[in-house]
C-alpha positions as CSV (number, residue, x, y, z in Angstrom):
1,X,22.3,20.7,2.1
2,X,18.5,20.6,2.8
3,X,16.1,21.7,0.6
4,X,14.0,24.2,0.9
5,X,10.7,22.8,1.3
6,X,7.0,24.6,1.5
7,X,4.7,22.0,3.7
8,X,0.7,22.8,4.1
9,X,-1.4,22.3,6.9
10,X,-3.7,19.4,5.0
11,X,-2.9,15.5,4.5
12,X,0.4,15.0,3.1
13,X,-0.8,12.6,0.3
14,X,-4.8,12.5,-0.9
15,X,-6.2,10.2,-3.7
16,X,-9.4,11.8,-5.0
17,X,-11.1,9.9,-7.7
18,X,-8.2,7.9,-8.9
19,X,-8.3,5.4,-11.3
20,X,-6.6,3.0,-13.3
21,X,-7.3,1.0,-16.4
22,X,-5.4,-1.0,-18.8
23,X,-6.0,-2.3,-22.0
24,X,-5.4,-5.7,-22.2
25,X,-7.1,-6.3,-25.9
26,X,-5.4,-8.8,-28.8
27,X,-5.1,-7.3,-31.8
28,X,-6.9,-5.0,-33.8
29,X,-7.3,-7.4,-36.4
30,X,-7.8,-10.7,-34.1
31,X,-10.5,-8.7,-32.3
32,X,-12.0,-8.1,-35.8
33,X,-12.2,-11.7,-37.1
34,X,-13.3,-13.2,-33.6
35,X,-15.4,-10.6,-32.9
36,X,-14.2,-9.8,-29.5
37,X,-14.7,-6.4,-27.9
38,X,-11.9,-4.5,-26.5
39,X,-10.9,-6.1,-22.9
40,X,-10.9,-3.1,-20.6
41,X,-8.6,-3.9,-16.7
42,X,-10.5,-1.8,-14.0
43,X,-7.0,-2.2,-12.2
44,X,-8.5,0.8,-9.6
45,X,-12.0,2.0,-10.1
46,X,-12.3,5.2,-8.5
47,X,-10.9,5.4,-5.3
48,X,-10.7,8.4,-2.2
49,X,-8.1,8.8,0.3
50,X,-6.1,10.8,2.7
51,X,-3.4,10.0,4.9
52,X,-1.9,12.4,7.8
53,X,1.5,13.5,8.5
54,X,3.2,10.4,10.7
55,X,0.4,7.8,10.4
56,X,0.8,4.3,8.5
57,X,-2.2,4.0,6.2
58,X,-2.5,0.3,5.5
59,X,-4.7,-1.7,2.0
60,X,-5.9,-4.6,2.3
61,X,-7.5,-6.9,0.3
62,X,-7.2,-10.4,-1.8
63,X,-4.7,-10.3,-4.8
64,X,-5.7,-8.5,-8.0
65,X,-7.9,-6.3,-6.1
66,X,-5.7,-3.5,-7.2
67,X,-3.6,-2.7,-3.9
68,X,0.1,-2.7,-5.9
69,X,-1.6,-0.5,-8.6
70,X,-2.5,2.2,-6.3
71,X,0.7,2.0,-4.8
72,X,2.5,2.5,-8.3
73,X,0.1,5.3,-9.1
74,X,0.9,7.3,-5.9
75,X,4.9,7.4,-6.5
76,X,4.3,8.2,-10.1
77,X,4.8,4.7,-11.4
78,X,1.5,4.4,-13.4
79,X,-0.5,7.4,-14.2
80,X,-4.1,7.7,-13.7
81,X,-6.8,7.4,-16.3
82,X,-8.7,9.5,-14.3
83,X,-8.3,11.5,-10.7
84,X,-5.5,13.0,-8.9
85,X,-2.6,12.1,-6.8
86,X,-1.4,15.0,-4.0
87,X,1.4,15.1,-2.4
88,X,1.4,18.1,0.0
89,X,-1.0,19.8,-1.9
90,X,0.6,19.6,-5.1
91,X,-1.4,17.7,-8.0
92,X,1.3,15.1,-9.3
93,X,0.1,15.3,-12.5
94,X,0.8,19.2,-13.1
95,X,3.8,19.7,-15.2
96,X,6.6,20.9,-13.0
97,X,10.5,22.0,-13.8
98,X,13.3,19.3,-13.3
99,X,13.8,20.9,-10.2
100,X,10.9,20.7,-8.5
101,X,10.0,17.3,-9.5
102,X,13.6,16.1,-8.2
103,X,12.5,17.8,-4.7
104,X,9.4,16.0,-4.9
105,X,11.0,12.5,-5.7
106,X,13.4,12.6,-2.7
107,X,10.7,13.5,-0.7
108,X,8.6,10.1,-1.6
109,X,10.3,7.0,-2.1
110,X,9.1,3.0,-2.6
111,X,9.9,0.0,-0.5
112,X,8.8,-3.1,-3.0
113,X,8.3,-6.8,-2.4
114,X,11.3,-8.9,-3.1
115,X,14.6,-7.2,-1.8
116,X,16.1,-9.4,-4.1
117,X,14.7,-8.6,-7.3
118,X,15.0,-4.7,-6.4
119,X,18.7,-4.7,-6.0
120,X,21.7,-4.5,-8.5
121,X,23.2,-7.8,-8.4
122,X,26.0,-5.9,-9.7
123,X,26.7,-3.5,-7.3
124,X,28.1,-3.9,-3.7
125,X,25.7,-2.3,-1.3
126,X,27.6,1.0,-0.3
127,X,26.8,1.8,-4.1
128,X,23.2,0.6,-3.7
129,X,23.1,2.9,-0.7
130,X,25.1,5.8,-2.2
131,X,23.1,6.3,-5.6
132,X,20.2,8.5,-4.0
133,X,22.4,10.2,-2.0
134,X,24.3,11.1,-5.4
135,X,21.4,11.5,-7.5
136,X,19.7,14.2,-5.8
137,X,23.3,15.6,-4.7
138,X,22.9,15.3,-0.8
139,X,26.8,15.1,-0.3
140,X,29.3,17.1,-1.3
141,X,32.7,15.2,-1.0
142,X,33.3,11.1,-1.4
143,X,33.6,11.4,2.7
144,X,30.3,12.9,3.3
145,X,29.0,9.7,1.2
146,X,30.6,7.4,2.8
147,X,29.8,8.8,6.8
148,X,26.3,9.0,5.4
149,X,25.9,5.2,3.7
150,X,27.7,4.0,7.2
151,X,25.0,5.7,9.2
152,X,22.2,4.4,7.4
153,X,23.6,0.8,7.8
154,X,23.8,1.4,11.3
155,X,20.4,2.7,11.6
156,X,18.9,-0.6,9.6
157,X,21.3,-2.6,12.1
158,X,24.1,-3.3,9.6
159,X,27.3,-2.6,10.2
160,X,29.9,-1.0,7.8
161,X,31.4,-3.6,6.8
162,X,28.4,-4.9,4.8
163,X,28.7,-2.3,2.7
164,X,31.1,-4.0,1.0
165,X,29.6,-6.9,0.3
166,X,26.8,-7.8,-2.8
167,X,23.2,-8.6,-1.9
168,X,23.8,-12.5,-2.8
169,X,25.8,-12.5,0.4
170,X,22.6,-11.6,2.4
171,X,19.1,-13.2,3.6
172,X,16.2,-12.0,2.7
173,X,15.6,-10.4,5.9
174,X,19.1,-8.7,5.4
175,X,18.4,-7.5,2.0
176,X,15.2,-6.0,3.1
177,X,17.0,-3.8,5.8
178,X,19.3,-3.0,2.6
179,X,16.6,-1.7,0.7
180,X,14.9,0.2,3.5
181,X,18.6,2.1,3.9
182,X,18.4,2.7,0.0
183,X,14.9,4.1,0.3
184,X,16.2,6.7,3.2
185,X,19.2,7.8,1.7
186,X,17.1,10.8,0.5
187,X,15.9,11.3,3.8
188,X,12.3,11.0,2.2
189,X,9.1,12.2,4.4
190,X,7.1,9.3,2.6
191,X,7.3,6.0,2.2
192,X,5.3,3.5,0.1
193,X,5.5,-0.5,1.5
194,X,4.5,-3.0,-1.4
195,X,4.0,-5.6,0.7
196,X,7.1,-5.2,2.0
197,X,7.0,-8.5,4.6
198,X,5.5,-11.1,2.4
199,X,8.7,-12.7,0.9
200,X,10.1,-12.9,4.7
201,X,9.5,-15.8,7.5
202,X,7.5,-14.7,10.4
203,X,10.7,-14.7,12.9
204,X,11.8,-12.1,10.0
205,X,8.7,-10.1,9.4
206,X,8.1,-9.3,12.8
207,X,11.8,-7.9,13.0
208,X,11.4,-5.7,10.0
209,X,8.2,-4.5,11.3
210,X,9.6,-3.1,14.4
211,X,12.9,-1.9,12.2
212,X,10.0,0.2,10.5
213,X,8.5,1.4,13.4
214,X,11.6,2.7,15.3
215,X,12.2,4.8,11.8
216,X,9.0,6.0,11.5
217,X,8.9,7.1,15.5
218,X,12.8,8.7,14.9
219,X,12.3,10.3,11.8
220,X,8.5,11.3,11.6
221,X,7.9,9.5,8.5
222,X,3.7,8.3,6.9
223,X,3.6,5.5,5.4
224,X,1.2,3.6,3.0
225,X,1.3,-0.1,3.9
226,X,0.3,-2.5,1.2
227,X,-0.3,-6.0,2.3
228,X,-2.3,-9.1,2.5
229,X,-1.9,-10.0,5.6
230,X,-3.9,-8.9,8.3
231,X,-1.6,-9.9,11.2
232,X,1.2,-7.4,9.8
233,X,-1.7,-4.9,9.2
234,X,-2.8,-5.1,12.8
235,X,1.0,-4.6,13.9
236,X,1.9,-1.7,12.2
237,X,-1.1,0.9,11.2
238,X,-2.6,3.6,11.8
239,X,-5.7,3.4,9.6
240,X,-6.9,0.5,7.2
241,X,-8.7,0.9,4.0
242,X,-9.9,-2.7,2.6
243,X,-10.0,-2.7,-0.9
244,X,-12.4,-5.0,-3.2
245,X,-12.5,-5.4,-7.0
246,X,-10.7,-1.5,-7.6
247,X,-12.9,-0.1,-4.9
248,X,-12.5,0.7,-1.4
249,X,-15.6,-1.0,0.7
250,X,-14.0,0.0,4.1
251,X,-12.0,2.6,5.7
252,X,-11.6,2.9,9.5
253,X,-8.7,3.4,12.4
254,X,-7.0,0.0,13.0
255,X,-8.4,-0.9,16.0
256,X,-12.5,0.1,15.0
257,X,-11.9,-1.9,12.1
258,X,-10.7,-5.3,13.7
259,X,-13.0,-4.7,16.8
260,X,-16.4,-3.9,15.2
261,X,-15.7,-4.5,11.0
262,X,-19.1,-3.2,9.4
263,X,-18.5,-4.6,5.3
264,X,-19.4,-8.1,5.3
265,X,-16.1,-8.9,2.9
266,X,-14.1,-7.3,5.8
267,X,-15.8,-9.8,8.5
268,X,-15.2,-12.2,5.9
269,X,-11.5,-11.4,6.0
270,X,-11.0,-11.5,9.6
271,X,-12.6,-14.7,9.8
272,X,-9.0,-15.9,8.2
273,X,-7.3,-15.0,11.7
274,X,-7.1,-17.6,13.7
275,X,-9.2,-18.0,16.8
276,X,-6.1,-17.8,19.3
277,X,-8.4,-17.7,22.4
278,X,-11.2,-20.1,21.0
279,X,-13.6,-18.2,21.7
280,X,-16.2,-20.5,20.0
281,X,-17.6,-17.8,17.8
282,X,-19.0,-18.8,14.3
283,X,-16.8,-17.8,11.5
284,X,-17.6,-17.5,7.7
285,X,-14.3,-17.8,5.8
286,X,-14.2,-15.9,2.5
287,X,-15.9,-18.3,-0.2
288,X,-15.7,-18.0,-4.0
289,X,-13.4,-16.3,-6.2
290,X,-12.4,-12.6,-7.2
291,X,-14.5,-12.0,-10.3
292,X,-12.6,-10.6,-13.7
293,X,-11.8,-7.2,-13.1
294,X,-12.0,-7.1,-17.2
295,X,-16.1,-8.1,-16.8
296,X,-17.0,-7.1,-13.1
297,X,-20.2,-7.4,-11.3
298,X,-23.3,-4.9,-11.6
299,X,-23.8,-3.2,-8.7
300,X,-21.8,-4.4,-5.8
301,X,-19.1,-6.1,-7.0
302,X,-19.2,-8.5,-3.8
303,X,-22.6,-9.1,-4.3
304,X,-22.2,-13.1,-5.8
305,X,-19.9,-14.1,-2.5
306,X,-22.0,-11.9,0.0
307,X,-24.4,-13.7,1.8
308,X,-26.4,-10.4,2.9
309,X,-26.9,-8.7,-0.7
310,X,-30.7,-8.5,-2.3
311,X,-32.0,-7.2,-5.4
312,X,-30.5,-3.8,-4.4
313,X,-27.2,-5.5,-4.1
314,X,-27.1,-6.5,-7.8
315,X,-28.1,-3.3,-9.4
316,X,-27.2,-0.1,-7.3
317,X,-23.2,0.4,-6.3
318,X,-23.0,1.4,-2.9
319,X,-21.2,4.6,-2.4
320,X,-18.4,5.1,0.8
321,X,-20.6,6.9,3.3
322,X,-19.4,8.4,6.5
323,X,-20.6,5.8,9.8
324,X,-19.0,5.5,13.1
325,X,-15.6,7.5,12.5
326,X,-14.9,5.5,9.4
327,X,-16.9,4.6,6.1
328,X,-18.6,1.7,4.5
329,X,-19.7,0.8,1.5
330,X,-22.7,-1.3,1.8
331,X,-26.6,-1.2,1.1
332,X,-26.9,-3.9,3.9
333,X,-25.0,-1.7,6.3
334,X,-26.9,1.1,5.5
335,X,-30.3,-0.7,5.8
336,X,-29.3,-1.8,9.2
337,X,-29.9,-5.5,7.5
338,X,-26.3,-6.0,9.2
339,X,-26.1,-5.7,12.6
340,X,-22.7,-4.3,14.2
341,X,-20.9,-6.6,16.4
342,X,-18.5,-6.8,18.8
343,X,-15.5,-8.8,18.5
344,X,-12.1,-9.9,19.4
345,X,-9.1,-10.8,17.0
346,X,-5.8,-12.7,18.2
347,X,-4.1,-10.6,15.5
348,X,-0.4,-11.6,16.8
């Protein structure tokens, strides 16, 4: 039984000032007799974004610069310190009846990072499969379950028989499909990927990729990407926002943002794909370190690794402005201190 479901003509999910800090502090009294202040995460620092109906919007961007945290904030994991999460036009944070936040749950759902780690060790997979599908009450008799955990098998390229079995008995790549079947059993419109690919060999990765595609293509389904790695990034989005110290610095369509990347930490970053067709060009790998998101930079925080930044750079944060179909974050940019340039990525 379907439920009845209001849709509006807008993004399906927009992120409008979010952010997200955590107290990480010792002790009241420890902080007294050291004298420490209070030691403040800015996990996400303020953050814009909307993603369409059917598209893959992808985050990129070193570790700790907040990518998982935004992904926990948007499926209610987290909540924000400040901001707002919409899903369909309806502010997440609104208190809602059981009801309508059950609707809402089935209709967003979370791939995460090690298959393993996700599943019950302790439940054979039909269960695994066959708890959403009980949970939000999609099946009315124990045939209806089982017809509908067989068909999601099938449509992850399992067969029935694995159902059956417990996820020790699988690969990674195998548990993976197994938790992409879990996450569809509520025949969700929304997906969230946590890096999704990253605890898979390449062989592996590139088969899941396409597994995701062919679902998204059948069923009509957005997702938000979450990963590291650019290669996988190239494959499978739509758009790409690359994230820096809490803070978006880039947002552009997929193939804008490898061709002509504006932000020098994004150049930086596709500097780390490798030169397939050795085309000679003079690369700049990223140097340094992530500062402390606990004591971050004034200004731009990229501004001690960027070799464009100035005086500006160290004192003024540059604000995501609109340029080219996409938006930057730069004082450099905006100067026309960094030139645009062409270029070409092997990105697999």
């Amino acid at each position: 039984m379907a439920d009845a479901v209001t849709t509006t003509s807008g993004p399906l999910v927009r992120l409008k000032g979010l952010k997200r800090y955590f107290d990480v502090s010792p002790p009241l009294l420890a902080r007294v007799i050291e004298r420490k202040p209070r030691a403040i995460v800015q996990a996400v620092d303020g953050i814009d974004i909307e993603i369409a109906r059917g598209e893959t919007f992808s985050l990129v961007g070193e570790s700790g610069c907040g990518k998982s945290t935004v992904a926990r904030l948007v499926v209610g994991l987290y909540g924000p310190t400040e901001g707002s999460v919409e899903f369909d036009g309806m502010d997440m944070q609104e208190r809602r009846s059981a009801a309508e936040m059950s609707v809402i749950r089935r209709r967003m759902q979370m791939i995460f990072q090690d298959p393993f780690a996700s599943l019950n060790p302790r439940w054979r997979v039909f269960d695994i499969i066959a708890e959403p599908i009980r949970a939000f009450g999609l099946a009315n008799s124990t045939d209806e379950i089982r017809d509908r955990v067989n068909e999601l098998l099938a449509q992850v390229r399992l067969t029935a028989a694995d159902g059956s079995k417990y996820p020790h008995e699988f690969s990674g790549g195998q548990r993976q499909r197994i938790s992409i079947a879990r996450a569809l059993a509520s025949k969700p419109e929304f997906l969230v990927c946590d890096e999704p690919t990253s605890a898979l060999d390449v062989s592996v990765q590139a088969q899941i990729l396409n597994l995701m595609m062919d679902l998204q293509r059948e069923f009509g389904l957005t997702y938000l990407f979450i990963s590291h790695n650019l290669a996988v990034v190239y494959h499978i989005s739509t758009r790409v926002g690359v994230m820096y110290l809490g803070r978006l610095v880039e947002v552009a369509d997929t193939q804008s943002l490898f061709r002509r990347p504006r932000h020098p930490y994004t150049r930086m970053l596709l500097d780390t794909i490798p030169d397939l067709e050795m085309t000679g060009r003079q690369r700049a790998p990223v140097a340094g370190e992530v500062p402390s998101p606990i004591n971050p930079p004034s200004g731009c925080a990229f501004h001690p690794r960027c070799p464009h930044a100035n005086e500006r750079c160290k004192v003024e944060r540059p604000n995501l402005s609109s340029l080219d179909g996409g938006s930057v974050a730069c004082h450099a940019v905006e100067e026309g201190r960094l030139p645009m340039e062409e270029r070409t990525y092997a990105a697999g």
